[in-house]
Residue, then its C-alpha position, 0 to 999 in steps of 0.5 A: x500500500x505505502x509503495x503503491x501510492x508513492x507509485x501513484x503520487x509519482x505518476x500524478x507528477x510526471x503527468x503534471x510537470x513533464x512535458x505532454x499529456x497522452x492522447x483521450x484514446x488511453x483513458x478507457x483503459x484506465x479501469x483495466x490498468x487499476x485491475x492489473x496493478x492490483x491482481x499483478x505482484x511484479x509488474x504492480x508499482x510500474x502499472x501504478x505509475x501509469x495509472x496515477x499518470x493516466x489518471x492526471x492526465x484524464x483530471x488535466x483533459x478535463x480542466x483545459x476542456x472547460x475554458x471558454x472558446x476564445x471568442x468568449x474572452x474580452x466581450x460583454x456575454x450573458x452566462x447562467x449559472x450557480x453562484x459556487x462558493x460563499x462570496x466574499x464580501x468586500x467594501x468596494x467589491x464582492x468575489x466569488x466563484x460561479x459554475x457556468x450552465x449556459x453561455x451566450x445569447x443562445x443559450x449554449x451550454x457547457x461546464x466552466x467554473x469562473x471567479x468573478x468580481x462584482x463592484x459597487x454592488x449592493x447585491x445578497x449574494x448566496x452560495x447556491x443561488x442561480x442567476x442570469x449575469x452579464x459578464x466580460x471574461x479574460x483567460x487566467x494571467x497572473x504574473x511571471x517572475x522568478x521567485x513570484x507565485x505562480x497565480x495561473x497554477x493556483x487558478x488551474x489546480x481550483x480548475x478555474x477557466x476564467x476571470x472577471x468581472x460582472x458588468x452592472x446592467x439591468x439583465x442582471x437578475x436571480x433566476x427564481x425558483x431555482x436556488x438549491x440547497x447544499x453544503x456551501x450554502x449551509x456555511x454562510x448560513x454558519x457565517x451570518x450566524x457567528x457574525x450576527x453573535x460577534x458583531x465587531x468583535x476583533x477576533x471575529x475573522x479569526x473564529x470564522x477561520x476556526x469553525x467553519x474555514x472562511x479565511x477571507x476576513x483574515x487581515x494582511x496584519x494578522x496573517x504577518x502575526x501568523x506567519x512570524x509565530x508558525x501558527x497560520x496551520x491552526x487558522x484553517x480547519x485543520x487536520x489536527x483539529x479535525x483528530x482532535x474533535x474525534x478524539x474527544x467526541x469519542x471520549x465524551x461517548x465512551x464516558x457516557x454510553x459507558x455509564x448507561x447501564x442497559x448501552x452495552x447489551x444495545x452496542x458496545x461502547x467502543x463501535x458506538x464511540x467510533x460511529x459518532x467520532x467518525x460523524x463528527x469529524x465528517x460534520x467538521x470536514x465539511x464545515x471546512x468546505x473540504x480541504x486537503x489537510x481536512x481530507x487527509x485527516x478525514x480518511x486518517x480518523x476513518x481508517x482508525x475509526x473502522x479499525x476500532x469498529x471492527x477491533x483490527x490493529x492500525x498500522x500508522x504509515x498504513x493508515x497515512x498511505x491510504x490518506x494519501x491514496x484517497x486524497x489524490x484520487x478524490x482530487x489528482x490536482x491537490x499535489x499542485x498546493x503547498x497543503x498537500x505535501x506540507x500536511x502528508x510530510x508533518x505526519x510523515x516526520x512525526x511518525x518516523x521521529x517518535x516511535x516511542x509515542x507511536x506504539x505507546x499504549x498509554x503515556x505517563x503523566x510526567x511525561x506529556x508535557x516534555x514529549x508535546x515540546x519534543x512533537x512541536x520541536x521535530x515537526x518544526x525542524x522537520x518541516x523546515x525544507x518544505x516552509x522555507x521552499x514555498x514560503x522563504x522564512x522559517x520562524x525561530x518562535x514556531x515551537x513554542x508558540x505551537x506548544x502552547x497554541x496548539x492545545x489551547x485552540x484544539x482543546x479550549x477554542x474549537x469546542x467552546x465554538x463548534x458547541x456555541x454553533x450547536x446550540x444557536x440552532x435551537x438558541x441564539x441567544x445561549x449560542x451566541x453567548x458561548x460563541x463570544x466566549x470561545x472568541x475572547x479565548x482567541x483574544x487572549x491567546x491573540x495577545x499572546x501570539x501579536x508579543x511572540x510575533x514582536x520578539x523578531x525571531x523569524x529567519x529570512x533565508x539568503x537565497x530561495x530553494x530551488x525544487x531539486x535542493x528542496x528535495x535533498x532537504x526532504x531526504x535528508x530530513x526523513x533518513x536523519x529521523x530514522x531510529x537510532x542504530x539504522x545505518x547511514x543516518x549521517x548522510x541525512x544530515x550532510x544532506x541537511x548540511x548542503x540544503x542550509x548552505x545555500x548561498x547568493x550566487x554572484x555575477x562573474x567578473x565584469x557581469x551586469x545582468x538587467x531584469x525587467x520584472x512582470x508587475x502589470x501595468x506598471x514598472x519595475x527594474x532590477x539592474x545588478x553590477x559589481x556586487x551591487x544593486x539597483x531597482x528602478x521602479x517599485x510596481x504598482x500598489x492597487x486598491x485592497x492592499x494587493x502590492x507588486x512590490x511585496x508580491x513581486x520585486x521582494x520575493x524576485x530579490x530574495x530568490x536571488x539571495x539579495x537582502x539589500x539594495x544600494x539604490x532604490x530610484x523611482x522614476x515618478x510619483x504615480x502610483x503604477x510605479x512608486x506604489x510598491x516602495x514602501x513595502x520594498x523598504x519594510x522588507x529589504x534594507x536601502x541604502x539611497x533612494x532617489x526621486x523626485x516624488x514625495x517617497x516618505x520624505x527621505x529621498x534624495x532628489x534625482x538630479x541631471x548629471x548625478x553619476x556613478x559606477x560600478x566596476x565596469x557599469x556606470x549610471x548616469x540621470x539624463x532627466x528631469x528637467x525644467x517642467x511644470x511639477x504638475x507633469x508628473x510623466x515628463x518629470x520621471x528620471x532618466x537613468x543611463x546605464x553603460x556597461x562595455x557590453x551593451x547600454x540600457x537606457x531606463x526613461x520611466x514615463x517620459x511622453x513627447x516633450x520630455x523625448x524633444x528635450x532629451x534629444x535637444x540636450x543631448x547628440x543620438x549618440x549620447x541616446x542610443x542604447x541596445x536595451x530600452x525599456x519603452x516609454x510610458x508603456x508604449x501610449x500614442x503620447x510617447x516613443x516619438x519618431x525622432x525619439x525611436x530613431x535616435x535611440x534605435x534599441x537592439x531589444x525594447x521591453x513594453x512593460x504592460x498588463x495583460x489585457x490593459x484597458x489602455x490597449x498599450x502598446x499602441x500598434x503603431x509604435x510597436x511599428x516605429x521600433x520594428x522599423x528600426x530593427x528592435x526585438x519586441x519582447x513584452x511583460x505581458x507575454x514574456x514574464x520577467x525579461x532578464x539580460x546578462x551582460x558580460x565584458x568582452x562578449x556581444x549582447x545575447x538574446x534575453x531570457x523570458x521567464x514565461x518560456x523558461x519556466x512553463x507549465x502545461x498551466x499557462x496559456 
């Protein structure tokens, strides 16, 4: 069973990440191959790992055959359709997804799940409800950048064929009649009820998250307290609080069926108690909406609960194999989600590290305490490889806060709020009262976590983890934990050993390297030389938080192993170039800044003339110069970079007459450049004919958003550099567009992180 779902899993894999997927003529014989694999001894692991790529491959068919022809896409249509999960409800906006029936005027149907947004809407919306939308769609985009999230795998492994937007027009309108009742809809109901109970409470986002999984109200400050203790597990409904409502359910019946003195002759108290622990972790599962850690701990209390049924005996490593095995076949694409393999991985560590609990009949009671610490210890160093793969930090604080938190929300938290919900079924008054004192038990250990999260002990990694050290470090995890006297165990922790020493790789001698990140509709620069770092350009900052300099540039730096910055230089004041900043001065240490803009009151002015060099490189500011201060375009520092490779010419939002002013003050050769990043994204009002001509780039970047209402870059100016020779390379189409500039040698043709890095999940 273990070795024939690590077969499966591997399978899933290779289906997922190796190029091509088989053809929709092999999946009949799925069924056929399932039957071989279980009848056959020698020939079992190989078929099941084409069973588990087949089975992908059948899951990944069916997600790419549910997006919307291409005409759908950019238009105003009608769809019809449920409304699929519980909506999100924000000040400006409501998002939610929603399962697609028919679209078009004619009624076409078809299969497709959305996420849409609804702004400035004063609509109820309800999970289940029908209606009838007017909506304008565009194919899954997210950014493109070493380092950075990959949106457009998220969205696939959700099997969301679309984003967008609903446009508000009176053809909006609830199809009547025809809502239905289900499992989405039951938890609003939940949500509207604790709401109701804890109205302006402040631990209210934190015990939706806790009784019914709905994260969505957890503020950007809180998550930061979560990540910088270790605790963002215990803001799901996670698997160990799934185990331990079992386990005290199972406890609580055992108690009293026990104490009944006709209950045994009825059913003997340990099938009883296993019977009502199973259905109350189901009801706590479901009121999670299912997720994975929730399903792995499902089928775990299930295979447990059976075996008490029945009086079998419970192989641990057994039990998580079939968790495992179930997961993956409810839900083939769940392997795409950090919560897969950091859940499974955590049991995995605990199991091969404490034997001693594992086949414990009873522990004595001095020692509880000392192995609680010893469980949260291990696990934490255990799961280090994987936190630091997916999320660059690891917190120094994680043990303690978990040894204390852990038990606490598992114990005190979730079953004061899961009892408060019972009882505003029948009493809202009673529940509601229970309700709020399970939430000021969550104030209180909040207190707790916001001074453990002050102390400052979370470790920022030097330089991102590649898949394959990742790995290693996983390996050498599991064969370091192996019991004492198994030989070889010195080679998990020179494994270990080479996962920790992961160091910032430098450019060679006299190397420069310009990356043009993907933030969107807006700007941002990274330029390396000599051991030294310059970002021009922040990104954008948009409205409800969403940060290109946190999301983006932040985590592109850190996948390189850059913790500081020498020169931080916004070419402008508006907010798609300058929004990011603040975030990068939080995250990283800076040195300088340079603008013109008001950037928090320390930046230096950025002067015509200021120069300086790096080893080989040098800078130099073209521009600003005398222009009205309200011409907030015309007025962005132009920055030229020579390096004896190439030049780079960076001229932030410049339009026509700062372009007329450049090439009055200074000869074409003093302007010509074999990179340029295009002016003000490509607009009409930019990239003059004069301007093009002089600069004449070998390679221009149009740094633009996919799909921009702007329509940047205008044709025509992409005609004007194509009649001068230039590459086209665009943020939008190319992610992150990086340059190696290397002394003695020609310019080379840039590396666009979009081909490099794609998957059979981006379009």
């Amino acid at each position: 069973m273990r070795s024939g779902t690590i077969a499966i899993v591997l399978g899933l894999m290779c289906a997922l990440y190796l190029p091509g997927t088989p053809e929709a003529v092999w999946f009949p014989f799925l069924p056929a191959l399932v039957l071989f694999a279980l009848t056959g001894e020698r020939t079992r692991l190989p078929l099941l790992l084409v069973v588990g790529w087949l089975w992908a491959s059948l899951n990944i068919h069916l997600v790419l055959s549910q997006r919307l022809a291409p005409q759908w896409y950019g238009t105003e249509i009608s769809i019809e359709g449920t409304v699929a999960d519980i909506p999100d409800v924000g000040r400006l906006r409501t998002r939610f997804l929603f399962d697609i029936e028919r679209v078009g005027s004619t009624g076409r149907e078809m299969q497709s799940r959305v996420a849409l947004n609804w702004y400035r809407s004063t609509v109820q919306l309800q999970a289940g409800d029908r209606w009838r939308l007017t909506v304008k769609l565009k194919q899954p985009h997210g950014y493109t950048n070493p380092g950075g999230f990959d949106y457009e795998r998220w969205l696939f492994a959700q099997r969301i064929a679309a984003v967008g937007y609903v446009r508000g027009n009176e053809t909006n309108n609830k199809l009547l009649g025809t809502t239905v009742f289900g499992l989405q809809r039951l938890r609003q109901r939940a949500i509207a009820q604790i709401s109701q109970a804890l109205e302006r409470h402040p631990s209210i986002a934190l015990v939706l998250a806790l009784s019914v999984g709905h994260k969505a109200l957890i503020s950007s400050p809180q998550w930061d307290v979560l990540r910088n203790t270790g605790t963002a597990h215990l803001m799901a409904i996670s698997g160990l609080h799934v185990g331990l409502v079992a386990g005290l359910v199972y406890w609580m019946t055992a108690k009293l069926w026990g104490a009944c003195p006709f209950g045994a002759r009825l059913l003997s108290t340990p099938r009883l108690a296993a019977c009502t622990a199973l259905a109350s972790a189901f009801s706590y599962a479901a009121l999670a909406g299912f997720s994975v850690p929730t399903q792995r701990a499902l089928i775990m209390v299930a295979v447990v609960m059976l075996a008490l049924f029945w009086q079998r005996h419970v192989v641990p490593t057994r039990c998580l194999a079939l968790a495992a095995l179930g997961v993956v076949i409810v839900d083939p694409l769940s392997v795409l989600s950090a919560g897969f393999w950091l859940s499974f991985f955590a049991v995995a560590v605990m199991l091969l590290a404490l034997p001693a609990e594992r086949t414990a009949q009873k522990l004595p009671r001095t020692g509880v305490w000392k192995r609680w610490g010893r469980v949260h210890l291990i696990v934490t160093v255990g799961l280090a490889p994987l936190t630091v793969f997916y999320f660059d930090t690891q917190s120094l604080v994680a043990p303690l806060a978990n040894f204390v938190a852990v038990p606490f929300v598992g114990i005190a938290v979730v079953p004061t709020l899961l009892v408060g919900m019972l009882i505003s079924v029948f009493d809202s008054t009673i529940g509601g009262y229970v309700l709020q004192f399970g939430a000021w038990l969550l104030f209180a250990l909040w207190a707790l976590l916001e001074w453990m999260a002050s102390l400052g002990l979370t470790y920022e990694i030097a330089r991102s983890v590649p898949l394959g050290v990742a790995v290693i470090g996983c390996v050498g995890v599991l064969v370091a934990l192996l019991p004492v006297g198994v030989p070889g165990r010195w080679i998990g922790w020179v494994a270990l050993a080479l996962f920790w020493n992961q160091q910032q790789r430098p450019l060679p001698n006299g190397a420069a390297e310009v990356a043009v990140l993907d933030v969107g509709q807006g700007l941002s620069v990274v330029v390396r030389a000599a051991g030294r770092v310059l970002v021009y350009d922040a990104g954008p900052r948009y409205s409800g938080g969403f940060d290109t300099g946190r999301l983006v540039v932040v985590p592109y730096l850190r996948a390189l192993g850059i913790g500081h910055i020498d020169v931080l230089m916004i070419s402008h004041g508006d907010r798609d170039h300058a929004g990011g900043t603040a975030s990068i001065r939080d995250a990283l240490s800076v040195d300088k800044i340079l603008s013109n803009a008001a950037v928090g009151g320390v930046a230096q002015p950025c002067v015509t003339g200021t120069r300086w060099r790096w080893g080989t490189t040098e800078f130099e500011v073209l521009a600003p110069h005398a222009l009205p201060v309200t011409d907030t375009n015309n007025n962005s520092c132009v920055l030229r970079v020579r390096h004896p490779s190439a030049s780079l010419l960076l001229p932030g939002d410049i339009e026509s007459t700062a372009e007329q002013q450049l090439l009055h003050r200074y000869l074409a050769a003093d302007l010509r450049a074999d990179i340029l990043v295009a002016p003000h994204h490509g607009s009409r009002t930019s990239s003059t004919v004069e301007f093009v001509t002089a600069v004449s780039p070998a390679f221009v970047v149009f740094p633009v958003g996919f799909e921009n209402r702007y329509g940047f870059p205008i044709p025509e100016v992409v005609a004007r550099y194509q009649d001068v020779g230039s590459r086209i390379y665009r943020s939008d189409a190319h992610g992150a567009v990086t340059f190696r500039l290397i002394d003695g040698e020609p310019l080379r043709l840039p590396t666009a992180y979009r081909e490099q890095a794609r998957g059979l999940w981006h379009w």
